[in-house]
N, CA, C and O atoms as a GROMACS GRO file, in nm:
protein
  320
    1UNK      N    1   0.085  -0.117   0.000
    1UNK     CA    2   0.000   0.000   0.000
    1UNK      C    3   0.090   0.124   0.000
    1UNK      O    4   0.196   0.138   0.060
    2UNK      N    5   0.023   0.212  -0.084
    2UNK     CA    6   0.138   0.353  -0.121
    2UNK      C    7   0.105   0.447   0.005
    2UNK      O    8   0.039   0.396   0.096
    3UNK      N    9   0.146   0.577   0.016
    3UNK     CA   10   0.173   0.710   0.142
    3UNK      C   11   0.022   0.701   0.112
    3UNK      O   12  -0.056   0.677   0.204
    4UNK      N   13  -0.011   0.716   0.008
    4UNK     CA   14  -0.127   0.858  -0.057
    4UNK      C   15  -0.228   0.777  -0.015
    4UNK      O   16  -0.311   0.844   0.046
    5UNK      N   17  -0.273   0.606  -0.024
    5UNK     CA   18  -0.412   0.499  -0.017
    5UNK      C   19  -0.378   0.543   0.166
    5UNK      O   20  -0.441   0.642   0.206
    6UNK      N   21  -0.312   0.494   0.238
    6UNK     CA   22  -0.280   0.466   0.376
    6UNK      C   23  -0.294   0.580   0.424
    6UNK      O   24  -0.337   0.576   0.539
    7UNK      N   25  -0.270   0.709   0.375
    7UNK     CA   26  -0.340   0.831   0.469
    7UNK      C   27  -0.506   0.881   0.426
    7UNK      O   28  -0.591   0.952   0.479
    8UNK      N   29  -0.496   0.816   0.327
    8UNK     CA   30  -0.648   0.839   0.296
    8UNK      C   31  -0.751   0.758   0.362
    8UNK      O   32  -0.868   0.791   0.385
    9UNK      N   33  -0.693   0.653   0.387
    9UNK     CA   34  -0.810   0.554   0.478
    9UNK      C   35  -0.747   0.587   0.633
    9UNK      O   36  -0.823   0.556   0.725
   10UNK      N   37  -0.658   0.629   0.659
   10UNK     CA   38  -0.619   0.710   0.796
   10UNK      C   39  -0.755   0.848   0.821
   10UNK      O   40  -0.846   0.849   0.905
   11UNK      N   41  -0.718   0.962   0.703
   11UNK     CA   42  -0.844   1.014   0.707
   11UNK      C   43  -0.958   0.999   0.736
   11UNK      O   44  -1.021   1.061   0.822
   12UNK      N   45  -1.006   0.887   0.643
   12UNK     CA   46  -1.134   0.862   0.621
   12UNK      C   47  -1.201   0.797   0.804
   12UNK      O   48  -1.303   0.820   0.868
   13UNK      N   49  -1.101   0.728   0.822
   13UNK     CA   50  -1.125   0.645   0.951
   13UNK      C   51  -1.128   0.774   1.037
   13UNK      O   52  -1.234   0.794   1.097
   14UNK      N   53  -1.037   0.855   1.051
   14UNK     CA   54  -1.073   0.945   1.182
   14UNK      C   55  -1.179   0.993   1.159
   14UNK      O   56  -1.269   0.978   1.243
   15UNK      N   57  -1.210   1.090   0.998
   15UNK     CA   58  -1.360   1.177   1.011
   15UNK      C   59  -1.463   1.057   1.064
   15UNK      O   60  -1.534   1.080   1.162
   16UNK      N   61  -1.469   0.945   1.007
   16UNK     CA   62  -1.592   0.856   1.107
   16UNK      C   63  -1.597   0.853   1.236
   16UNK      O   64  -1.696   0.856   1.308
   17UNK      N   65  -1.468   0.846   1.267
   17UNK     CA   66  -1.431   0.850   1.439
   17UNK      C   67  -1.510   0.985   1.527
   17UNK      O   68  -1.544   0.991   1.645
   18UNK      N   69  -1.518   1.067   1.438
   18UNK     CA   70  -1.520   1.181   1.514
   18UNK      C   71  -1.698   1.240   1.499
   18UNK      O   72  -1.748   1.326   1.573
   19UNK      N   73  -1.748   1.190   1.419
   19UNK     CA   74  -1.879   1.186   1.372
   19UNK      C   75  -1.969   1.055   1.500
   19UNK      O   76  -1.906   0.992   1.585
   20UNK      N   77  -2.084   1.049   1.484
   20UNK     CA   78  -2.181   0.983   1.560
   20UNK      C   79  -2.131   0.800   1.518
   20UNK      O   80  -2.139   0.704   1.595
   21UNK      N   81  -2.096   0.801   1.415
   21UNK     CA   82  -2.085   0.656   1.417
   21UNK      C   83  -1.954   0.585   1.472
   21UNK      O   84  -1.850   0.649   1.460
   22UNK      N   85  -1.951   0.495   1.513
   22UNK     CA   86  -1.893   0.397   1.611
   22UNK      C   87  -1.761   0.402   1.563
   22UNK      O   88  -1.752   0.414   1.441
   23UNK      N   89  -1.618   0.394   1.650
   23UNK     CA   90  -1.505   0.335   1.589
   23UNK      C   91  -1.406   0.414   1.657
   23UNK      O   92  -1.428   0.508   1.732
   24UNK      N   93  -1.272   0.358   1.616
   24UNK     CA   94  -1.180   0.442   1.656
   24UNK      C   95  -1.084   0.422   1.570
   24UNK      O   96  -1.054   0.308   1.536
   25UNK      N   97  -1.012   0.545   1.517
   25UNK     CA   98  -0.904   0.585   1.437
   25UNK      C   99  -0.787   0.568   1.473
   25UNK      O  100  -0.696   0.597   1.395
   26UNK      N  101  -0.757   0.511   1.608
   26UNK     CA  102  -0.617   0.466   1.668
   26UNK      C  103  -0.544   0.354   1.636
   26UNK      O  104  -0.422   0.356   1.620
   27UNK      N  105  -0.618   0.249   1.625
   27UNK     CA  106  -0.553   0.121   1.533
   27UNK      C  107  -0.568   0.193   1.380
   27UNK      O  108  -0.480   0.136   1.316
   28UNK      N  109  -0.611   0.254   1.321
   28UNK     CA  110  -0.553   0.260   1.178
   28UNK      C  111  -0.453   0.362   1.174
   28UNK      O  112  -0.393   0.390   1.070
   29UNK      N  113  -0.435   0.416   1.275
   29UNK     CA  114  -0.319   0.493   1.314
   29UNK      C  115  -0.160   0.434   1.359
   29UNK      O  116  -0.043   0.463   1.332
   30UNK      N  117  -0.230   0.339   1.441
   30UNK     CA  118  -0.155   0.257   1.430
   30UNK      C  119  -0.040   0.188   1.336
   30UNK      O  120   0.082   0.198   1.328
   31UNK      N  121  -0.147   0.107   1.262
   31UNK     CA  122  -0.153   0.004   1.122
   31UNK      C  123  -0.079   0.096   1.020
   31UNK      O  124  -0.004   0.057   0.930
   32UNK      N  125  -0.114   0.231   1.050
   32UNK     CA  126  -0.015   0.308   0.960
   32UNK      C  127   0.158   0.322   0.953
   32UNK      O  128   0.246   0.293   0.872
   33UNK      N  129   0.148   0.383   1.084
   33UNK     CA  130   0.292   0.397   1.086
   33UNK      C  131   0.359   0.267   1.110
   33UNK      O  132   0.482   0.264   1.105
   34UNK      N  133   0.267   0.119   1.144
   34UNK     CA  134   0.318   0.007   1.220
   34UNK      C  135   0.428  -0.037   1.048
   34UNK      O  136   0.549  -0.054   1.030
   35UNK      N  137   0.299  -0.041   0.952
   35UNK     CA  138   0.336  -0.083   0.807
   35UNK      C  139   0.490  -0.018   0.759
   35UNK      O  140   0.585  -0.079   0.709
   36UNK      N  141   0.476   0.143   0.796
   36UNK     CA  142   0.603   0.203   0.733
   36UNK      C  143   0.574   0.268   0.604
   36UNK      O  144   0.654   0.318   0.526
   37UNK      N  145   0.433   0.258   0.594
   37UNK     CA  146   0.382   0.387   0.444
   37UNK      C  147   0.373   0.499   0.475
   37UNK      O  148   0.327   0.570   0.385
   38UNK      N  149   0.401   0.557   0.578
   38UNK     CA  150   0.335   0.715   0.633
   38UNK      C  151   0.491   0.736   0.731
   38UNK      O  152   0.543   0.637   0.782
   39UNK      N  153   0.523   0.812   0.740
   39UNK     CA  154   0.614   0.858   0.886
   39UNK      C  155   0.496   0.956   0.957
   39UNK      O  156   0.405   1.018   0.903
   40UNK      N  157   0.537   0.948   1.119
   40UNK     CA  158   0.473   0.981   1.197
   40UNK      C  159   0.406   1.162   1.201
   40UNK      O  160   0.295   1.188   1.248
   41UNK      N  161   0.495   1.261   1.146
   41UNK     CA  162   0.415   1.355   1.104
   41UNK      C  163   0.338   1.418   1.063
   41UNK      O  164   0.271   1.510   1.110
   42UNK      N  165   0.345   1.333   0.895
   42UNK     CA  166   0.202   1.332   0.819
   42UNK      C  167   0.068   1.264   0.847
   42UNK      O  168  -0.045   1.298   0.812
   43UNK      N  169   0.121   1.129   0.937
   43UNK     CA  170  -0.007   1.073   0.940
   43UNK      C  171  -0.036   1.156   1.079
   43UNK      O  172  -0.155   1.188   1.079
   44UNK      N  173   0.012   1.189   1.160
   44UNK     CA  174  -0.057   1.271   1.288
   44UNK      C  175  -0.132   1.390   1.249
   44UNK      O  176  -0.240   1.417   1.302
   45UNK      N  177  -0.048   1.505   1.103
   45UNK     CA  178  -0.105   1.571   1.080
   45UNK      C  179  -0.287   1.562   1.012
   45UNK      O  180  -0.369   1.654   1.012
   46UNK      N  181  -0.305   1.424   0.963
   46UNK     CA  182  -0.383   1.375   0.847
   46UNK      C  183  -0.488   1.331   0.992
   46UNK      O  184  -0.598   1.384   1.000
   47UNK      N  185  -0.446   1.239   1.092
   47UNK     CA  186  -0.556   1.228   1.158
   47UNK      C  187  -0.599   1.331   1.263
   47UNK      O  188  -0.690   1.312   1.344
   48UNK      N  189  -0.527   1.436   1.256
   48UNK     CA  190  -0.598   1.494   1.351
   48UNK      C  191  -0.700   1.618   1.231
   48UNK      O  192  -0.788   1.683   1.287
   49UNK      N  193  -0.684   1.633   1.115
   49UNK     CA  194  -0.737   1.691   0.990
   49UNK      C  195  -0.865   1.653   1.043
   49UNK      O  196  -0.947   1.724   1.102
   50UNK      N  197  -0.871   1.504   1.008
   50UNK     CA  198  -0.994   1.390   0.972
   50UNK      C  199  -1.107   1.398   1.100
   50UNK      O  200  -1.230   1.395   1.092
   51UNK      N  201  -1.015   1.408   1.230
   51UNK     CA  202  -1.088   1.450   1.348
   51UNK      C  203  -1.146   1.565   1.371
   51UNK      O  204  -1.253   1.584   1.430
   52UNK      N  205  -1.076   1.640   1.325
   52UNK     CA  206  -1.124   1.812   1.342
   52UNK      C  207  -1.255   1.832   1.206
   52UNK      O  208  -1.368   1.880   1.207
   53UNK      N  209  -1.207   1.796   1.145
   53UNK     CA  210  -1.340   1.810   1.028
   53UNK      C  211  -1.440   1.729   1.066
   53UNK      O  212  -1.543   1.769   1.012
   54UNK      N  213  -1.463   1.606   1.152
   54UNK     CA  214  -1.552   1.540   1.190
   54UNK      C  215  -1.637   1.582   1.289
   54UNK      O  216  -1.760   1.584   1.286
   55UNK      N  217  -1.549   1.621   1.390
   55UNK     CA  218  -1.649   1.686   1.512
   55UNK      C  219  -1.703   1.873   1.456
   55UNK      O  220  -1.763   1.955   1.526
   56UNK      N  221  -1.655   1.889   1.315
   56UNK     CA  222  -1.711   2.002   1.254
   56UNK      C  223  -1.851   1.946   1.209
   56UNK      O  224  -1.961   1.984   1.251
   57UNK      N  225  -1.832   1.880   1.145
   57UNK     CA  226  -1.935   1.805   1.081
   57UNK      C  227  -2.067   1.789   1.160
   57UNK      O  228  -2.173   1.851   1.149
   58UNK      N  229  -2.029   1.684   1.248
   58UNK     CA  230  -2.072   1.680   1.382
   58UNK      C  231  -2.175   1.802   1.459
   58UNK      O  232  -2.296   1.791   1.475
   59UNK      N  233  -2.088   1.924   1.501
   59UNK     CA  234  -2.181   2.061   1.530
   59UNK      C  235  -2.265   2.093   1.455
   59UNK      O  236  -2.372   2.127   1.506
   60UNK      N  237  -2.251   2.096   1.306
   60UNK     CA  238  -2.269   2.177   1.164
   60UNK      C  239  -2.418   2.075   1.142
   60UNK      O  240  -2.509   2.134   1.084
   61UNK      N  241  -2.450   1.905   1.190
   61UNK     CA  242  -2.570   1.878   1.161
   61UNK      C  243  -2.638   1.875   1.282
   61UNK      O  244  -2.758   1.873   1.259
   62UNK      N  245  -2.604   1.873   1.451
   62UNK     CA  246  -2.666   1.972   1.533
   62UNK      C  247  -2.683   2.067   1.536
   62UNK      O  248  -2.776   2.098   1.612
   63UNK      N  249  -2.620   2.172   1.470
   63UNK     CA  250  -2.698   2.305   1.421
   63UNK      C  251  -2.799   2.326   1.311
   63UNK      O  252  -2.854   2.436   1.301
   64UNK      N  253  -2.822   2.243   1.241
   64UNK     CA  254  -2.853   2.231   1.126
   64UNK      C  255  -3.046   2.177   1.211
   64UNK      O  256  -3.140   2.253   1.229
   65UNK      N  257  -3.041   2.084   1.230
   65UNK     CA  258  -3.131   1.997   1.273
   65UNK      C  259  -3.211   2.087   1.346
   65UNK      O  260  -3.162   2.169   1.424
   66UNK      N  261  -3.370   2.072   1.319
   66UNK     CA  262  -3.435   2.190   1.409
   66UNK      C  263  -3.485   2.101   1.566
   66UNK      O  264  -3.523   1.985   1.551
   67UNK      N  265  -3.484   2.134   1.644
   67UNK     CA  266  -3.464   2.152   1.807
   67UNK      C  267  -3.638   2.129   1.861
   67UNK      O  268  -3.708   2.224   1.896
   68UNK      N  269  -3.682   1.996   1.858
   68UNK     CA  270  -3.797   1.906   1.884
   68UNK      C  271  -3.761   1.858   2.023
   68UNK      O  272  -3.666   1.796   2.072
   69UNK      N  273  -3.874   1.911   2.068
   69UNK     CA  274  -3.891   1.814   2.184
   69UNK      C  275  -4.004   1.740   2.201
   69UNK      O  276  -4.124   1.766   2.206
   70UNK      N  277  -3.931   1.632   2.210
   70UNK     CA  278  -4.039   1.508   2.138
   70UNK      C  279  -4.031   1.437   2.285
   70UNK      O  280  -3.943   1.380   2.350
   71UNK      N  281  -4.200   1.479   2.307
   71UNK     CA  282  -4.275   1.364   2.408
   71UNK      C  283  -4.271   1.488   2.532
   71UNK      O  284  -4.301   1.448   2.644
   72UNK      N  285  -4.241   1.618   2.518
   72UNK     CA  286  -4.234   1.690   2.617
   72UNK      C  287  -4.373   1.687   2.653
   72UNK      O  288  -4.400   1.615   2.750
   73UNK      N  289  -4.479   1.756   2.590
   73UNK     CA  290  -4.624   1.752   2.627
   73UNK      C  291  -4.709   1.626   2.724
   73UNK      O  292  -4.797   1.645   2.809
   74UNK      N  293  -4.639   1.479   2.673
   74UNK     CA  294  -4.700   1.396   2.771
   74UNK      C  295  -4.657   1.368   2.852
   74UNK      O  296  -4.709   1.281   2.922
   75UNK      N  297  -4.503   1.449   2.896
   75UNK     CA  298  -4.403   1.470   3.016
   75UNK      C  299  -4.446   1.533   3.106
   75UNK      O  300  -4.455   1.506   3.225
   76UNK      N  301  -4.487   1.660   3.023
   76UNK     CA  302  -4.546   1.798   3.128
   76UNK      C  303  -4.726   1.714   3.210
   76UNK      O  304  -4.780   1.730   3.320
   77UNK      N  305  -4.738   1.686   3.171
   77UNK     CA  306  -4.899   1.592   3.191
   77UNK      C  307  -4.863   1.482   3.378
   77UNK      O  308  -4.921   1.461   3.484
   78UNK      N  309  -4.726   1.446   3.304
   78UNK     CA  310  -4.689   1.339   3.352
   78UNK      C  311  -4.654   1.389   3.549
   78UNK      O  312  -4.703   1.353   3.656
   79UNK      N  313  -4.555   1.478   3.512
   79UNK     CA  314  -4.526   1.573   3.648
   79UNK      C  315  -4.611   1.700   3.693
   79UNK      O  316  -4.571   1.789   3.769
   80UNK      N  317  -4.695   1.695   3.652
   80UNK     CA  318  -4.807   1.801   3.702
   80UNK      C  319  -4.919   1.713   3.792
   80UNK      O  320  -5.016   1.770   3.843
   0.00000   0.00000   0.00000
């Protein structure tokens, strides 16, 4: 596997990491530098990219999303 495939699935793995769905970007962080396709700069620089754009992501569709409160009414019922 070349620099350019191995930081791209380094990438790809952190933005998931850093988003709602499950995982962690540390074993492919790992697996990276373990292999010897990446030296430790670029791929640190690349996953922390992938992280920071994820938990952007992340805010950007909680802000996005309009603000329901769902089941409040038979809550308020509930404690009254």
């Amino acid at each position: 596997m070349n620099e350019s495939v191995s930081l791209g699935a380094l990438f790809l793995s952190s933005f998931l990491a850093a988003t709602l769905l499950p995982g962690g970007s540390e074993l492919v962080f790992a697996g990276v530098l373990a292999s010897g396709t990446a030296t430790l700069w670029p791929a640190l620089a690349v996953a922390t990219l992938g992280n920071t754009l994820g938990g952007m992501s992340s805010y950007l569709v909680g802000r996005l999303v309009p603000d329901r409160k769902i089941g409040a009414p038979a809550l308020d019922r509930v404690l009254l």
